[in-house]
C-alpha positions as CSV (number, residue, x, y, z in Angstrom):
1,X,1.6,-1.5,18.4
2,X,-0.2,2.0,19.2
3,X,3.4,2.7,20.4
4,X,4.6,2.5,17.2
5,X,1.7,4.5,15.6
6,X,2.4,7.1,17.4
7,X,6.3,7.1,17.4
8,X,6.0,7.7,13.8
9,X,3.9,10.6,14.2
10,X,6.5,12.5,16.6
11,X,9.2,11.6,14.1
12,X,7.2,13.9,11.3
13,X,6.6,16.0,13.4
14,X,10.2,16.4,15.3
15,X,11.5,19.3,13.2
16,X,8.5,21.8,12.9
17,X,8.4,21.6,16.8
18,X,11.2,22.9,19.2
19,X,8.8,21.2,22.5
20,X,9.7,17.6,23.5
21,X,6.1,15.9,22.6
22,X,5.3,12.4,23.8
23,X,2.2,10.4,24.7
24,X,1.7,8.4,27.9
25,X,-0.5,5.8,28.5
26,X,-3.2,5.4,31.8
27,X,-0.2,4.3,34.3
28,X,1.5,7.4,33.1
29,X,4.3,5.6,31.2
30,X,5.8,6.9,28.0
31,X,5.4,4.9,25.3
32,X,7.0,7.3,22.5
33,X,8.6,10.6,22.6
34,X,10.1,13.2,20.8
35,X,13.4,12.2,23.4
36,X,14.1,8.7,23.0
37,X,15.8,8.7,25.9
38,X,12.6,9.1,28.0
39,X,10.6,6.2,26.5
40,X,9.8,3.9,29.1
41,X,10.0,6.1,32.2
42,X,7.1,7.1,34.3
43,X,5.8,10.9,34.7
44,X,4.5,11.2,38.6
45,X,2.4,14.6,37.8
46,X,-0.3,12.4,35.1
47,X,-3.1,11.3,36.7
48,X,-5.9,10.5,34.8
49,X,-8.6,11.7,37.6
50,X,-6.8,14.8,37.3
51,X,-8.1,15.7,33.9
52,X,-10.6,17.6,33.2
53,X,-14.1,15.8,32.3
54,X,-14.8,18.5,29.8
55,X,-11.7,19.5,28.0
56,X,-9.7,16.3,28.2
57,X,-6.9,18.4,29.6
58,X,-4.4,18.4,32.3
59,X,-1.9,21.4,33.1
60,X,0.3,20.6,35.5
61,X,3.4,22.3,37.1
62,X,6.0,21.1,33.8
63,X,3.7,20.0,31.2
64,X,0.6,19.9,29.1
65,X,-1.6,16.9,28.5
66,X,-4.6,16.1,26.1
67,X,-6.4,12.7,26.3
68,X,-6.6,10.8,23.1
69,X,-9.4,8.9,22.3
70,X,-9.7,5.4,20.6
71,X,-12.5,4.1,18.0
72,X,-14.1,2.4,21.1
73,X,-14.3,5.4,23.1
74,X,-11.5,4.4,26.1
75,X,-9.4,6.5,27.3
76,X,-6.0,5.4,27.5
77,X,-3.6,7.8,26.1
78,X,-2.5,11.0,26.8
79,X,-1.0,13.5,24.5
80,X,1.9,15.6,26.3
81,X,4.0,18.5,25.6
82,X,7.0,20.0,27.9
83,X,5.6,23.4,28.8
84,X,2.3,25.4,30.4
85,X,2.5,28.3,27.8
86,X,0.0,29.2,24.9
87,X,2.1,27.7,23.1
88,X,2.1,24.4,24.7
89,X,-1.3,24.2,25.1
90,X,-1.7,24.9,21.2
91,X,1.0,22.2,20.1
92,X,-0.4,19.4,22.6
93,X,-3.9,20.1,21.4
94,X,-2.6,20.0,17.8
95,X,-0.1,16.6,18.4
96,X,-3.5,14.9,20.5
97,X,-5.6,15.4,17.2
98,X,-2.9,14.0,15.2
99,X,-2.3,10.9,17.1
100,X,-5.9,10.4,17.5
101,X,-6.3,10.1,13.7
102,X,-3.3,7.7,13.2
103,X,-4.9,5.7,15.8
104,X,-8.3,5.5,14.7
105,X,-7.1,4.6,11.2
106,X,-4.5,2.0,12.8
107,X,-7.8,0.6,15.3
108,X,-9.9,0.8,11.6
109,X,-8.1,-1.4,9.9
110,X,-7.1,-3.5,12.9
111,X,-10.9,-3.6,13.0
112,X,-11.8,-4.3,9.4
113,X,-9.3,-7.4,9.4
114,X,-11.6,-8.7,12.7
115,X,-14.4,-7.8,10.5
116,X,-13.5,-10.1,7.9
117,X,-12.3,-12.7,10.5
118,X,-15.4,-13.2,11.6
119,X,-17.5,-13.1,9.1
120,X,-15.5,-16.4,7.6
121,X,-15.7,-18.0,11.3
122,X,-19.6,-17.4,11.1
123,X,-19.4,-15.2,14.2
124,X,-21.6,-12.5,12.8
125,X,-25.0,-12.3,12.3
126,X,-26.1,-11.7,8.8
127,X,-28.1,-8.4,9.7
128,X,-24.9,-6.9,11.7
129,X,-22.8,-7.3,8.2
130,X,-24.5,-4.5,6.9
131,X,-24.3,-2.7,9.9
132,X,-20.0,-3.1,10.8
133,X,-20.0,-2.8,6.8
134,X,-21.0,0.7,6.6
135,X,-19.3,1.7,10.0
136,X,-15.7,0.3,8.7
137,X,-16.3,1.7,4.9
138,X,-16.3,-1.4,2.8
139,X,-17.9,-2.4,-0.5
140,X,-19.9,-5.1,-0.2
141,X,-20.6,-6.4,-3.1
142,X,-16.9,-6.6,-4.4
143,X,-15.5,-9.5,-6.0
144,X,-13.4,-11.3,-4.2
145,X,-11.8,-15.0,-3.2
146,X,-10.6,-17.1,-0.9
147,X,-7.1,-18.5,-0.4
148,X,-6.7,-21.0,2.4
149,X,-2.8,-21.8,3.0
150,X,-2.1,-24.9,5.2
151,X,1.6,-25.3,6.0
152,X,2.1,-28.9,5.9
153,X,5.2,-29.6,7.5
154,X,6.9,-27.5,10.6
155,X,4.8,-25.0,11.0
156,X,6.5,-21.3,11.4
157,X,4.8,-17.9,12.6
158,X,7.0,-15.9,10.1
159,X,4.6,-17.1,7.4
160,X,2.1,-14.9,8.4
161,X,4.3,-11.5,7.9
162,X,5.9,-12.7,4.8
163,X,2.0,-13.5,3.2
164,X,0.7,-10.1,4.4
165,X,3.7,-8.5,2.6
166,X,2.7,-10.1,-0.4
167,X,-0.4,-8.0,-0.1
168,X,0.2,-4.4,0.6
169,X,-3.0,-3.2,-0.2
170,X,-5.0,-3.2,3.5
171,X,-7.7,-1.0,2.4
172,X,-8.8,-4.5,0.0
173,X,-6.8,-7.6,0.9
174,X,-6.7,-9.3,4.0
175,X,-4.0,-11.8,5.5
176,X,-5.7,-13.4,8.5
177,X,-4.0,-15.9,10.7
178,X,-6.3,-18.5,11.6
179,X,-4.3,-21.3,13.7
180,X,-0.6,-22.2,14.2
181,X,-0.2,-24.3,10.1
182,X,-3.7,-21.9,8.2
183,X,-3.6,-18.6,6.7
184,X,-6.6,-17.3,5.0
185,X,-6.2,-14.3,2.6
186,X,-9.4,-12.6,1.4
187,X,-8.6,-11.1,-2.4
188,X,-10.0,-8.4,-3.8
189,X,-10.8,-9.1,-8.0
190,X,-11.0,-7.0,-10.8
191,X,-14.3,-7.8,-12.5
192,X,-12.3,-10.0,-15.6
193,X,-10.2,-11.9,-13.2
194,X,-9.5,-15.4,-15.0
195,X,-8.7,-18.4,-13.2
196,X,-4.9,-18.8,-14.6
197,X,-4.5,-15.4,-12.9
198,X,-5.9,-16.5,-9.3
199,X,-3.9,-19.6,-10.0
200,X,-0.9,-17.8,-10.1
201,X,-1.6,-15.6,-7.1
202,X,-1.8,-18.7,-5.1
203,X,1.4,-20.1,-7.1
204,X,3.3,-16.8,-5.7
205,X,2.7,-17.6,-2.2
206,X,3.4,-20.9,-2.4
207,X,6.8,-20.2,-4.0
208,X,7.5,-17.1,-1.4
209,X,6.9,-19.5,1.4
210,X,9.1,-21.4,0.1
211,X,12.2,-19.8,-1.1
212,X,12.1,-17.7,2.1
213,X,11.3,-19.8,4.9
214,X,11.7,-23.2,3.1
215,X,8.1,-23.6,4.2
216,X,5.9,-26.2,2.2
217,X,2.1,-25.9,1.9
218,X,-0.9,-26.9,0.6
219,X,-3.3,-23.8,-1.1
220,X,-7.6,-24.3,-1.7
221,X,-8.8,-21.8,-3.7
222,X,-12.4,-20.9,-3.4
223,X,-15.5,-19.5,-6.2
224,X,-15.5,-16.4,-6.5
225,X,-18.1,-14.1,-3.7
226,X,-19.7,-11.3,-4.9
227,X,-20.5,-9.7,-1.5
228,X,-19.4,-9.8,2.0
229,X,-21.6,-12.1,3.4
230,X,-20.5,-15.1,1.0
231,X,-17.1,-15.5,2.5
232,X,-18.0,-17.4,5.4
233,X,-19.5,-19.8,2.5
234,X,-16.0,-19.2,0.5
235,X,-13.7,-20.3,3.2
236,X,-15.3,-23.4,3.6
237,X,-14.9,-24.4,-0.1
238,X,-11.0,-23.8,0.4
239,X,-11.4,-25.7,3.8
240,X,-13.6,-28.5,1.2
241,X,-10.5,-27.8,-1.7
242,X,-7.8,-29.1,0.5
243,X,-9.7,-31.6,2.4
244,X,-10.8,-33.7,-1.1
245,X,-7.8,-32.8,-2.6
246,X,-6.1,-34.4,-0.2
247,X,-7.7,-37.8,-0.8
248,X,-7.9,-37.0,-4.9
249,X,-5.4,-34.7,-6.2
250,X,-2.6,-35.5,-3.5
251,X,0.1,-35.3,-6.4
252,X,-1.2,-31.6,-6.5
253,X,-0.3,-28.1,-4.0
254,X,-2.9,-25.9,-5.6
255,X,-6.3,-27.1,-5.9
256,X,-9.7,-25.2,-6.7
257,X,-12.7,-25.9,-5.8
258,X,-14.8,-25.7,-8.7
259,X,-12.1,-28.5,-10.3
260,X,-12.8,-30.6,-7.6
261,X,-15.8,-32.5,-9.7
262,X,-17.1,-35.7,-8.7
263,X,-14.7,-36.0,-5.1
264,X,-16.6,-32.8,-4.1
265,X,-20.2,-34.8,-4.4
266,X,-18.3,-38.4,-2.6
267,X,-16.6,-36.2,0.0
268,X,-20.1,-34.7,1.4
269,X,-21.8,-38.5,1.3
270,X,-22.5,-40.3,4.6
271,X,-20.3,-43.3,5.1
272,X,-22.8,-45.7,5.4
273,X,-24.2,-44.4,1.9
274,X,-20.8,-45.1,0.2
275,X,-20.5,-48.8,2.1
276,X,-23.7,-49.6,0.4
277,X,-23.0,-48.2,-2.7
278,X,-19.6,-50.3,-2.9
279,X,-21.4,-53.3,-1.6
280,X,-23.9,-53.4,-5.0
281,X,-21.3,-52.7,-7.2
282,X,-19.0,-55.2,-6.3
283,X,-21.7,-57.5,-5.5
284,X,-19.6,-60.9,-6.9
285,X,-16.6,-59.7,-5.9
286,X,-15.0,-57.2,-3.7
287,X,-12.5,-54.7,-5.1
288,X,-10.1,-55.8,-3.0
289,X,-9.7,-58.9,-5.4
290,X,-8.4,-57.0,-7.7
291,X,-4.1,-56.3,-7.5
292,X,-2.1,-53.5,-7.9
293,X,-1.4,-54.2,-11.7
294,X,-5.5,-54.6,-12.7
295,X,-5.9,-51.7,-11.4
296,X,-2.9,-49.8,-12.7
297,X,-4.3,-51.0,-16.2
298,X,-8.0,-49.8,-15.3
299,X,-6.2,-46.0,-14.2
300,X,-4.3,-45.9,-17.5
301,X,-7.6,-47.3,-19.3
302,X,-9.5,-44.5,-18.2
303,X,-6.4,-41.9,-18.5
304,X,-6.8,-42.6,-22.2
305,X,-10.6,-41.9,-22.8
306,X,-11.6,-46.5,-22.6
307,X,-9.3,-46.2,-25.8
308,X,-7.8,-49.7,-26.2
309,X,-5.2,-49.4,-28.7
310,X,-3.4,-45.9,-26.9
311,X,-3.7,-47.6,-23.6
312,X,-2.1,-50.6,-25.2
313,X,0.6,-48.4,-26.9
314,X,1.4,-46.6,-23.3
315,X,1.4,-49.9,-21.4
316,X,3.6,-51.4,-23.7
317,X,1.6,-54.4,-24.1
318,X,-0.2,-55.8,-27.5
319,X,-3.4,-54.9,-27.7
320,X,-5.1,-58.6,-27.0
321,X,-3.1,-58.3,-24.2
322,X,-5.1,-55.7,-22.8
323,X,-8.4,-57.1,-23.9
324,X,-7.5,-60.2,-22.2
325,X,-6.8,-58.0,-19.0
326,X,-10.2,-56.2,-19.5
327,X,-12.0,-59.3,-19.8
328,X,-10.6,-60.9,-17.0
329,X,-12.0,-57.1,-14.9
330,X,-15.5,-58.3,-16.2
331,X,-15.3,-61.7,-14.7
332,X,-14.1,-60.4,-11.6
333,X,-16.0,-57.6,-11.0
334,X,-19.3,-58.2,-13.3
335,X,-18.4,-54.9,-15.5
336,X,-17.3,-54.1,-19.0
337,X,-14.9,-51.3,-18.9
338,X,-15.2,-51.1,-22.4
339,X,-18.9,-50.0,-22.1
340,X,-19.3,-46.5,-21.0
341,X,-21.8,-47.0,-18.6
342,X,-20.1,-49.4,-16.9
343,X,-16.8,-47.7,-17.0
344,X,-18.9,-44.7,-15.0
345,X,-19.3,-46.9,-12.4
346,X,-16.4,-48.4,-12.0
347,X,-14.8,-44.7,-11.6
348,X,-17.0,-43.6,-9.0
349,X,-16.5,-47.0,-7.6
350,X,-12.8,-46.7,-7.3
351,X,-13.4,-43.0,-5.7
352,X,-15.4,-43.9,-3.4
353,X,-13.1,-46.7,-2.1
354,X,-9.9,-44.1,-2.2
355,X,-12.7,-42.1,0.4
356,X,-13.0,-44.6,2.6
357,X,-9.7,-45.6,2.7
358,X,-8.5,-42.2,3.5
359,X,-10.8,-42.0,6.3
360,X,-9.7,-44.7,8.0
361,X,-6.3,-44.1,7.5
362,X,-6.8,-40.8,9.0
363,X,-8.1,-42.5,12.2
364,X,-4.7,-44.4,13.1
């Protein structure tokens, strides 16, 4: 990549300077030059124990060199320009501080991408935040959010270039690839943000990855951090988003967070906590007695509010048909849907259940 960097630099550079300028790396290869011709070749008069410790420079019987020096302080590059001359010596030393600025701000925002990486993974302490903060120029306490994208079929490394070219902006948004099927994107906000407008952010990836690539995923969608040090936090409420929505919302793509209600509270409950709980509720009975058309008439009963006669109308039935159907539920399972109490129950009940049953599932 520095190769590139610094290609592009010689190119602007190419017609206010009538010296071929290149820039050679620590085995003395060139990695870009004014002469395309010569990239890739090897120079035999650069030696890097040849240069001198003060200057950074090396004149030698054809050419002109200047060290460049990285973010990290390695030396690996050299600037060059055909020529011993004044001349020379004034063009190499002007080319060397222009490449070193391209790559310090090519290493900085190589850097500030690792930055944020990091801080998600929870390999960062807390203090040092502040500290790689300051060094790398960021705000910290800038809104922003977390977009977890999980490819869900074939999985294909394109997606991560096409995402980060849905963000332009470097300086604020980050496209981080995390494993082969998750992308993370870090968002920067505007203060008034709404929710619709996050949602459709996440509904314009989704729809690039798919028109483009034909890829289909899954988005979570985290709260909203308000500084730098909530993002590790943030990614694990997408992480959370797609996990519950998986066993709750699997008819949906896009799912945040803060919508995920009561699966958010089941999904973080010991196992042997829901067991128990499903063993008082369906002390006379287990749910299991129940079949597929019971409990299609309790979903559609609680779909319409515990309303009788509009869950009558959309079942097609007459309404002491489904009173029959409600009454028969209390016999079996010891609860009156019609009561609201005990329709509560029965809903977290029935959660619970799909929780467990996804677990297991996922074990096979």
């Amino acid at each position: 990549m520095p190769s590139r960097i610094f290609q592009n630099v010689i190119i602007q550079m190419k017609d206010s300077v009538d010296r071929t300028v290149g820039v050679v790396d620590d085995q003395g290869y060139i990695i870009a030059c004014s002469e395309l011709a010569a990239i890739g070749s090897r120079v035999e008069d650069f030696r890097l124990n040849l240069v001198d410790s003060v200057s950074h420079e090396l004149v030698t019987a054809g050419r002109t060199y200047v060290l460049l020096s990285s973010e990290s302080g390695q030396l690996g590059y050299a600037a060059f320009v055909d020529g011993t001359d004044a001349v020379a010596k004034t063009v190499c030393a002007i080319s060397a501080v222009a490449f070193d600025e391209a790559l310090a701000n090519y290493e900085e925002k190589h850097n500030r991408a690792a930055f944020i990486k990091n801080i998600i993974s929870d390999n960062i302490l807390p203090g040092d935040v502040y500290v790689r903060a300051k060094e790398l120029h960021f705000v910290t306490d800038e809104p922003r959010t977390v977009f977890l994208m999980r490819q869900t079929e074939n999985a294909d490394v394109a997606a991560g270039e096409l995402v980060s070219r849905l963000f332009p902006d470097r300086q604020h948004d980050f496209v981080l690839n995390i494993n082969e099927s998750d992308i993370v994107v870090v968002k920067s906000l505007q203060a008034d943000t709404s929710k619709e407008e996050i949602h459709a952010i996440a509904a314009g990836i989704e729809k690039a990855l798919y028109e483009q690539l034909g890829i289909r995923c899954v988005i979570g969608i985290s709260t909203e951090a308000r500084h730098l040090r909530e993002l590790a936090d943030r990614y694990k409420e997408a992480q959370v988003a797609i996990d519950v929505g998986r066993v709750f919302e699997s008819d949906k793509t896009i799912i945040h967070y803060e919508s995920l209600g009561l699966g958010r509270i089941i999904y973080q409950l010991p196992t042997t906590l829901c067991e128990m709980f499903l063993n008082e509720v369906f002390k006379k009975n287990p749910i299991e007695t129940l079949d597929e058309d019971t409990l299609e008439t309790i979903n559609r009963f609680f779909e319409n509010n515990l309303n009788v006669s509009e869950t009558s109308r959309k079942l097609y039935v007459h309404r002491n048909t489904l009173v029959y159907r409600l009454e028969k539920i209390k016999k079996i399972t010891g609860l009156d849907l019609r009561e609201f109490d005990h329709a509560i129950v029965f809903k977290v009940a029935m959660m619970v259940k799909q929780y467990l049953d996804s677990l297991n599932t996922s074990k096979y």
